[in-house]
C-alpha positions, 0 to 999 in steps of 0.5 A: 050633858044637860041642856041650858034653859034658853029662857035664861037668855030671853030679852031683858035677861042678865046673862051668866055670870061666866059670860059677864066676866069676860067683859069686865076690863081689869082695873088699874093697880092701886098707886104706890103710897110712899114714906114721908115725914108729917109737917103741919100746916101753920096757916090757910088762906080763906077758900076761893070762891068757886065752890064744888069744883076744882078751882084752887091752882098755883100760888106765887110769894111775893116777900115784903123785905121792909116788912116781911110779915106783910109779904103777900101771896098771889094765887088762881081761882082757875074759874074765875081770876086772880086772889092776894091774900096776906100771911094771915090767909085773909084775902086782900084782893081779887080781880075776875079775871076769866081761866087763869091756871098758873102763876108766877111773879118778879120784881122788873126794872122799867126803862125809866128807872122804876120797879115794879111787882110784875105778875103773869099767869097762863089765860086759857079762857080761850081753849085754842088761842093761849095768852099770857095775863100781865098784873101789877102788884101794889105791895104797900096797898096788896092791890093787883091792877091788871095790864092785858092779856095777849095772845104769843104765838106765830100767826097761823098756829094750831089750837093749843091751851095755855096750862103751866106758867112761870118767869125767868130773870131777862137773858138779853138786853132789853127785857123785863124777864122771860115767860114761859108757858106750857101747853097742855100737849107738853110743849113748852113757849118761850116769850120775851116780856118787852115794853112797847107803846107804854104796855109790856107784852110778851114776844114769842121766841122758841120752843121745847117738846115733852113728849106728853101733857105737861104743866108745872114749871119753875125757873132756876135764876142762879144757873139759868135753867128752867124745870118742867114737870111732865105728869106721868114721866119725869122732871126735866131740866133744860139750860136756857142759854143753849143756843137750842133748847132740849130737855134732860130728865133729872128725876123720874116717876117711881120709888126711888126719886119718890114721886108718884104721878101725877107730878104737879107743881115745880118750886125752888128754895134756894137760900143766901148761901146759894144751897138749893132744893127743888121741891114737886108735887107728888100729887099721886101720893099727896106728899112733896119730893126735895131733891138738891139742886147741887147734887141733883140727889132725892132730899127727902120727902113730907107730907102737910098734915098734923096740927089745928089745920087740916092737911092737904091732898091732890096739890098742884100748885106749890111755891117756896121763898127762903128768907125772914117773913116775920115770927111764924115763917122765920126762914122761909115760907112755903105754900100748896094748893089743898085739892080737898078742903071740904066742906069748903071749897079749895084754899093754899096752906102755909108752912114753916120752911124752918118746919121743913127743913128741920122735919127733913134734916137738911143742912 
């Protein structure tokens, strides 16, 4: 047997190639890239104004019903506060308001008799103390006015971050609606939003653990169930007037409900006729899954692409209104988050729920 050259393993030497490869860890299967149906994008909002990061999160609808095509669109630079851009995409309005990731909006009555577009999102400005920040929309004006960010949970809690946000109709009397934010290790908050001292607050009342990180969320006002997105898992419902909250998956990461993880933002399009979808973001595979909330069966999946306007990928947040928002959005309008909209920065494209639901033959 011949004798290796010791030289070769003199200081500073590369070292055979054999011996290399026992310390290279093998690399992660490439995701799955599933099927879906192209739907273009008829509209984008102007981009937010973090650049070279990611930044763009989660939009929320606000439709105008006397005048539909002057609804407005709510959504987060995470960097930096909160936007409201008209259906053009043009910006109405911005207010720094420090890490806001989520967001979610609904009309409330106010004790006195008055209405009033209440907006929330998740502050995670402060990695260890989670908050909610509280808005007031301006609808004719499309002017936000912001009404405090406060901090929810127990005194004496562990650290936690705020990460996914969204609100629900009021269950008892004396609401305003109900809030809940998710913390990024999957626990899901639940807060009342009360009036107190001429403010609205939020006040903590229960809680339901995923079993890893967690964000998306929506509520389903119709049956009173609220729908959690656990990234790497499944999508979970849980009925919000059990005594005790607990989770039940409804879909699962893989082919057959297609989704491809992460899963991301959380939507419902339910229309005047009480039929329902639930629409995710497959952001693995830059599409969006529909599932009818009747049967809870797989509805279909499409993909943003096609058209004048570029297509979208890595989406977190999605939102969906079904209803007229004027001649382009007739039956409804549906908005994502575009995670790659070089050479600018991150902005939301604006389909066509006609587009969709025609694109995806739902009845």
């Amino acid at each position: 047997m011949r004798m290796m050259d010791i030289r070769l393993f003199r200081p500073g030497a590369l070292l055979p190639a054999v011996l290399l490869a026992g310390c290279v860890t093998a690399s992660k299967p490439p995701k799955p890239y599933l099927p879906a149906t192209e739907v273009p994008a008829l509209a984008e909002t102007d981009p937010v104004g973090t650049g070279n990061a990611d930044a763009a999160d989660d939009p929320a609808i606000w439709r105008n019903a006397a005048d539909p095509a002057a609804s407005l669109i709510v959504a987060t630079d995470k960097k930096a506060g909160l936007y409201v851009y008209g259906l053009d995409g043009k910006v109405r309005d911005f207010v720094p308001a420090g890490a806001l990731n989520n967001t979610d909006l609904r009309t409330v009555r106010m004790a006195d008799g008055s209405s009033r577009i209440l907006v929330g999102a998740s502050d995670r400005t402060d990695k260890a103390e989670p908050r909610i920040a509280l808005f007031s929309l301006d609808g004719a004006r499309a002017k936000l006015t912001g009404l405090g960010s406060d901090s929810f949970l127990p005194a004496g809690h562990a650290p936690a971050e705020a990460y996914g946000f969204c609100m629900g109709a009021p269950l008892a009397a004396g609401e305003l609606a109900r809030a809940y934010v998710v913390l990024k290790d999957g626990t899901v908050m639940e807060s009342r939003l009360v009036e107190r001292d001429g403010a609205i607050v939020p006040e903590y009342l229960r809680k339901v653990k995923f079993a890893t990180q967690s964000e998306g969320c929506v509520v389903d006002d119709a049956t009173h169930t609220l729908y959690v997105a656990e990234e790497d898992v499944a999508i979970w419902r849980v009925a919000l007037k059990a005594p005790v909250l607990a989770g039940e998956a409804v879909a699962h990461v893989g082919e057959a409900d297609g989704l491809v993880d992460d899963i991301e933002g959380l939507a419902i399009a339910r229309d005047a006729g009480g039929r329902g979808w639930l629409i995710a973001s497959s952001q693995g595979d830059n599409a969006y899954a529909l599932f009818d909330l009747g049967t809870g069966k797989f509805a279909g999946r499409f993909r943003i692409n096609g058209g004048a306007i570029d297509g979208t990928s890595d989406t977190d947040g999605i939102e969906a209104v079904i209803g007229d928002f004027g001649p382009q959005f007739p039956e409804g309008l549906f908005v994502a988050q575009d995670g790659d909209n070089a050479p600018q920065a991150q902005n939301f494209k604006l389909l066509s729920w006609r587009e969709i639901r025609e694109a995806l033959g739902l009845r």
